[in-house]
C-alpha positions in Angstrom: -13.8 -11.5 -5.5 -12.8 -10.6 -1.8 -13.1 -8.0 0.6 -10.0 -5.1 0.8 -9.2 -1.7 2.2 -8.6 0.5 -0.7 -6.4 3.6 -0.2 -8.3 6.7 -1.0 -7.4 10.1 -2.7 -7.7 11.7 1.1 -5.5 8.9 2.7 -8.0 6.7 4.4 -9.9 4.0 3.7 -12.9 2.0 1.5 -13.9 -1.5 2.4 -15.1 -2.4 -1.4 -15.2 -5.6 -3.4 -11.4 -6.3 -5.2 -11.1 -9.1 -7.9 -8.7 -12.1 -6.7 -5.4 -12.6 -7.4 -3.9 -15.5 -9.6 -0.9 -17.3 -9.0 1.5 -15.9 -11.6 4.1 -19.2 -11.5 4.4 -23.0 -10.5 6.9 -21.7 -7.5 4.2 -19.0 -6.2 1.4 -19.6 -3.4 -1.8 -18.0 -2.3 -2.6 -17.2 1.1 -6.0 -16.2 2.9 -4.8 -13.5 5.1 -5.9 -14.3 9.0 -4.3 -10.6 10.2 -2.5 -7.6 9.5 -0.5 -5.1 11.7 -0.1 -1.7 12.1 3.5 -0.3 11.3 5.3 3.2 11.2 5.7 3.2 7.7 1.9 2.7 7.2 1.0 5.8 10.1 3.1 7.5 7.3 0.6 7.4 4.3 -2.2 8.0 6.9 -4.8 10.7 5.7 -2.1 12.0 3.0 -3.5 12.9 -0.1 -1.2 10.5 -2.3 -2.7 10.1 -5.8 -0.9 7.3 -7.2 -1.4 4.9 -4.1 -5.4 5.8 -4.3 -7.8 2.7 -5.2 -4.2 0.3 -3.9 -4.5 -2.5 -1.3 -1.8 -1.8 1.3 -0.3 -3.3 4.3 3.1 -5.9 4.6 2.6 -7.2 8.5 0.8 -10.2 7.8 -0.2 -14.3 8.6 -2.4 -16.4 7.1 -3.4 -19.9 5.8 -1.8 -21.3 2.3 -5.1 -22.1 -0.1 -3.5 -23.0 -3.4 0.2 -23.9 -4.5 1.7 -23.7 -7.9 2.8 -27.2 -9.1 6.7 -27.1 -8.2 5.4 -25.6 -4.7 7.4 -28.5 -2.1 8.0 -26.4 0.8 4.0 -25.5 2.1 0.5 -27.3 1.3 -2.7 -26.3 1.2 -3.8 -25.6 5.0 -0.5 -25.1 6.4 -0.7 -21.9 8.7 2.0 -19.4 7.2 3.9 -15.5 7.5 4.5 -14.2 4.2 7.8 -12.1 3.9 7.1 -8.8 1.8 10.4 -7.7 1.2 10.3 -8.9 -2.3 12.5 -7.5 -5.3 12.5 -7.9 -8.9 14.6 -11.4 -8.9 17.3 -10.2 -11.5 19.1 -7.4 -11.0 22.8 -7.8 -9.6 21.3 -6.6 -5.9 19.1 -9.8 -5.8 21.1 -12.1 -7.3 23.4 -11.3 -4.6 20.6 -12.0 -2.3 20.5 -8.2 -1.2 16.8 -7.9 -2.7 16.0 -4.8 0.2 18.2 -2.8 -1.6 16.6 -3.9 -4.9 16.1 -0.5 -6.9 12.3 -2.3 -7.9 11.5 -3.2 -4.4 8.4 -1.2 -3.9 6.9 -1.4 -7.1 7.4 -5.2 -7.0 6.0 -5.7 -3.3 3.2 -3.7 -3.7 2.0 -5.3 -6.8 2.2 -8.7 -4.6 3.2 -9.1 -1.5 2.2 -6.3 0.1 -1.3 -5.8 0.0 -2.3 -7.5 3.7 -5.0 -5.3 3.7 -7.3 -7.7 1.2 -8.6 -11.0 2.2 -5.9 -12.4 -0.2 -2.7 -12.2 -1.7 0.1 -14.2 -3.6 4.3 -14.9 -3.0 6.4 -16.4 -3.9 6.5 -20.0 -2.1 10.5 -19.1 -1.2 8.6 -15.8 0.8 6.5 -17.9 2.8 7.1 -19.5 6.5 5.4 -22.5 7.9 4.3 -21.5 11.5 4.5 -23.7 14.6 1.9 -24.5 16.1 2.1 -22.6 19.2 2.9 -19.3 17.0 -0.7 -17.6 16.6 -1.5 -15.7 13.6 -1.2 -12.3 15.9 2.2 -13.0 17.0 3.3 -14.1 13.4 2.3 -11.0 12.3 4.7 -9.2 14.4 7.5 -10.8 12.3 8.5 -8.5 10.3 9.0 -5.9 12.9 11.5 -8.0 14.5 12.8 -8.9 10.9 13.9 -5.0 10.5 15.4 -5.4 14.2 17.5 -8.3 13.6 19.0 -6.4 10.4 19.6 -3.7 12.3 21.5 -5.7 15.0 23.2 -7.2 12.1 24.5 -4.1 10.5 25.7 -2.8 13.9 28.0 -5.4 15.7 26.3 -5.5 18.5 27.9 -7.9 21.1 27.5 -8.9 24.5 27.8 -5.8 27.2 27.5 -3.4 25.1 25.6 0.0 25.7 23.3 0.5 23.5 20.7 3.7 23.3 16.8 3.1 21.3 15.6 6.5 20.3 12.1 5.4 19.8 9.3 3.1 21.6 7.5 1.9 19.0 6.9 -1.7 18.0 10.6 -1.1 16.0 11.7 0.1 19.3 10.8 -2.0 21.4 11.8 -5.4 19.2 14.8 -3.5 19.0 15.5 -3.4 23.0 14.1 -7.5 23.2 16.7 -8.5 20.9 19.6 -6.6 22.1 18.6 -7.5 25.9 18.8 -11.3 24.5 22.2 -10.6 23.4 23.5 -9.6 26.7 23.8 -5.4 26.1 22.6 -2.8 28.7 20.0 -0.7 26.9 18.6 2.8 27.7 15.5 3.6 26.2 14.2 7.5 25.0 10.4 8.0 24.1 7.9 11.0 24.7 5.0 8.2 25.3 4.3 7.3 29.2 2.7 3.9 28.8 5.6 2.5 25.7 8.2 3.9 28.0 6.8 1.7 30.9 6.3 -1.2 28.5 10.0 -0.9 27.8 10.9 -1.1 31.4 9.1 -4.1 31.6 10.7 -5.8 28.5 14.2 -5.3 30.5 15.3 -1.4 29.3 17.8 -0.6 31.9 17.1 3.2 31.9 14.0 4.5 30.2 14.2 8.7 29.3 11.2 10.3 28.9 12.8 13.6 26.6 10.1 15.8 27.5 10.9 16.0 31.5 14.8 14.2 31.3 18.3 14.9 29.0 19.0 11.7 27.2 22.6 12.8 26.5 22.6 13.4 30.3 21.2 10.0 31.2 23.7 8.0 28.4 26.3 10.0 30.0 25.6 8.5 33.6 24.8 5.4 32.6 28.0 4.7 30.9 30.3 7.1 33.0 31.0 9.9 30.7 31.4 7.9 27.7 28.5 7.3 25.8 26.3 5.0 24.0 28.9 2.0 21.9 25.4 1.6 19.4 22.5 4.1 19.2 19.1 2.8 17.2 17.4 5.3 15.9 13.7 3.6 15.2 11.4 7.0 15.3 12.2 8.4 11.9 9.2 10.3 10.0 8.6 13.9 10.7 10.4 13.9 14.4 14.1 12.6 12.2 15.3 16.4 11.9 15.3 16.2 16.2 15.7 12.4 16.4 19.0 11.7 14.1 21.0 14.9 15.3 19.9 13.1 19.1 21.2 10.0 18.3 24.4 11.5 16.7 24.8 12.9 20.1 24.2 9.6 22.6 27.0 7.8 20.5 30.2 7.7 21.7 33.5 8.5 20.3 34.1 5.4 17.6 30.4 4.7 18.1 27.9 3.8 15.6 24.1 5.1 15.2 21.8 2.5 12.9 19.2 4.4 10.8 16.3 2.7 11.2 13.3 4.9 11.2 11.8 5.8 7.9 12.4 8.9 5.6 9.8 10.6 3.4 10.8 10.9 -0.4 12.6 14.0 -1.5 15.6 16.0 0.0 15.4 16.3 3.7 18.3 18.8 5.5 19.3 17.1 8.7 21.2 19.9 11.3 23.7 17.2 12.2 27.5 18.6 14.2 29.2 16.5 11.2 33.0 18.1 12.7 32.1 16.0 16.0 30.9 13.3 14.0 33.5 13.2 11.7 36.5 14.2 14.6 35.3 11.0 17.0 34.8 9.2 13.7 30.7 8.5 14.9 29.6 5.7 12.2 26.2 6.8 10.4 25.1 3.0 9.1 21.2 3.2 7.3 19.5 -0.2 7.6 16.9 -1.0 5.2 14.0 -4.0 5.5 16.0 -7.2 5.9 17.3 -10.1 3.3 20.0 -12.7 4.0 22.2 -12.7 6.6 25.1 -14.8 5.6 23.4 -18.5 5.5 20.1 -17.4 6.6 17.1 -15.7 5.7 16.8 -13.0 8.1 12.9 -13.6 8.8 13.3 -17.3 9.1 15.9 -16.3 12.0 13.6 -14.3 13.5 10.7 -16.9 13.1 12.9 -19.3 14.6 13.1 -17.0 17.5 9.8 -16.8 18.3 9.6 -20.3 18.1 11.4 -20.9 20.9 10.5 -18.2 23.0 13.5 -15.9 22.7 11.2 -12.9 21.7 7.8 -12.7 23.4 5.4 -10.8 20.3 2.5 -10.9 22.4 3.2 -8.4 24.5 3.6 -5.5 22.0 0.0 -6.4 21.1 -2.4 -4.0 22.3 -5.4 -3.1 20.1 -7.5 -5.5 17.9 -9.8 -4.2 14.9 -11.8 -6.2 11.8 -11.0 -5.1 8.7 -14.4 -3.6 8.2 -12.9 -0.7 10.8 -9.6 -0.3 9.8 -9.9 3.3 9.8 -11.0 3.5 13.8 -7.9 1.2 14.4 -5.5 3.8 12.2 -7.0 6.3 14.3 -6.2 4.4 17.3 -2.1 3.8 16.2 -2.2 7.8 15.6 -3.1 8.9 19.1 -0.9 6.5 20.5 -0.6 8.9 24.1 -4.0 8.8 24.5 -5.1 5.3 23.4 -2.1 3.5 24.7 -1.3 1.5 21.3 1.3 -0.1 21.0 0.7 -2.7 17.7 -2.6 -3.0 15.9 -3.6 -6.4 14.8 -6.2 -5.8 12.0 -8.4 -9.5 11.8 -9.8 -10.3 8.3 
């Protein structure tokens, strides 16, 4: 047996006794999870009353120590110091074999019945899913890898090429990996957020021009800091509940030809979005979604970003703000919900 959060009916958590997982092929590892983050998408099930996630493990931030391979295993041993990736689809429909698996129309069902359970002492993946760590990578910062992971896609999808102008809608730990990957790539970067303390965090990580949209015009702000003409890439990275503001914003900082990546989370069902598609449509405004990560021609996309952090191109510590053991997860969900008041930025969860 091992210690896990389990999800309840009202949308917290229960620290109980879950059985352990078995490996379910030769190619497949098991990992004792060291820590787990605190995303967006998990702020999202927060205290709702979802039945059919109630009595799950949850979580897909995570690094960890390899504790038993399946025999064909050559990549990790036993010991070895690891980030699981937990984009994970079925394997063998036409979207994975054509190494596309984010798009995989099993995805969730598969991750969560694997990969994505972070939240428990221990888990299983498949050995091609898991990442040897350096050395001088800790277990905090590995766990950060998937954020950057859905930034790097993003970048990806858009193009995005020295001296650009690029606007982040968003200050989160997706907006923020967001602005430290396209200020690696040479792009100027203005930054919008509600949130003092992630706005100032942002000007520290090199954001040209933070906006906070409660007291300043972000349209206003693109408009000067690109003489009249507008953002060439806009990131939209707050999604949720704010995306009926957020998206028709973003729509509005792009410039004419521009391009605005979706990046921020939906909930399920039909959503109406009050978007100006004329304008959009007349300056020909590219909407692009980007979903998880996969491949990027040659490469896995997390390996690239692992890589990254290896050699000190992308500094993870300094989104970390708040450390919790598992045994109070719910204080430290708390904590990434009142964000203006607690100054959270990422949770790392220790188990």
């Amino acid at each position: 047996m091992m210690k896990a959060a389990l999800k309840t009916d009202e949308g917290i958590f229960t620290i109980e006794e879950a059985e352990l997982p078995a490996l379910p092929g030769p190619d497949w590892v098991m990992v004792r999870v060291r820590v787990a983050g605190i995303c967006g998408t998990d702020l999202r099930h927060w205290q709702k009353h979802e039945h059919d996630l109630a009595g799950h493990i949850m979580g897909h931030e995570l690094a960890g120590d390899v504790v038993e391979i399946g025999g064909e295993v050559a990549n990790v041993a036993a010991g070895d110091r690891v980030v699981v990736e937990t984009v994970l689809g079925c394997g063998h429909c036409e979207w994975c074999r054509a190494r596309q698996y984010n798009i995989c129309p099993d995805l969730y069902a598969t991750r969560s019945k694997y990969v994505s359970r972070a939240y428990g002492q221990f888990l299983v993946a498949p050995a091609s899913h898991v990442y040897r760590l350096p050395d001088h990578v800790s277990y905090e910062q590995a766990s950060l890898i998937d954020t950057f992971t859905v930034c790097l896609h993003a970048q990806h999808l858009s193009g995005l090429t020295i001296n650009d102008r690029v606007a982040i809608v968003g200050a989160g730990p997706i907006g923020l990996g967001q602005l430290m990957l396209a200020k690696a790539s040479g792009a100027d970067v203005l930054i919008i957020d509600t949130v003092y303390h992630s706005l100032e965090l942002a000007r520290e990580l090199g954001a040209d021009v933070i906006v906070n949209s409660t007291r300043d015009d972000p349209v206003a702000a693109m408009k000067a800091m690109t003489h009249g003409r507008g953002a060439d890439i806009v990131f939209e990275c707050a999604g949720g509940e704010s995306m009926p503001q957020t998206l028709p914003l973003a729509t509005e900082l792009a410039r004419r030809g521009g391009k605005v990546v979706i990046i921020g989370g939906f909930d399920p069902g039909v959503q109406e979005m009050p978007l100006e598609w004329q304008r959009i449509q007349m300056s020909e405004i590219q909407l692009i979604p980007s979903a998880s990560f996969a491949w990027w021609h040659l490469d896995k996309e997390q390996g690239q970003v692992l890589e990254l952090l290896g050699k000190g191109k992308l500094d993870a510590s300094r989104l970390i703000t708040h450390r919790y053991p598992l045994d109070r997860i719910n204080e430290a969900f708390h904590c990434a919900n009142d964000k203006a008041r607690t100054g959270a930025v990422f949770i790392a969860v220790e188990m």
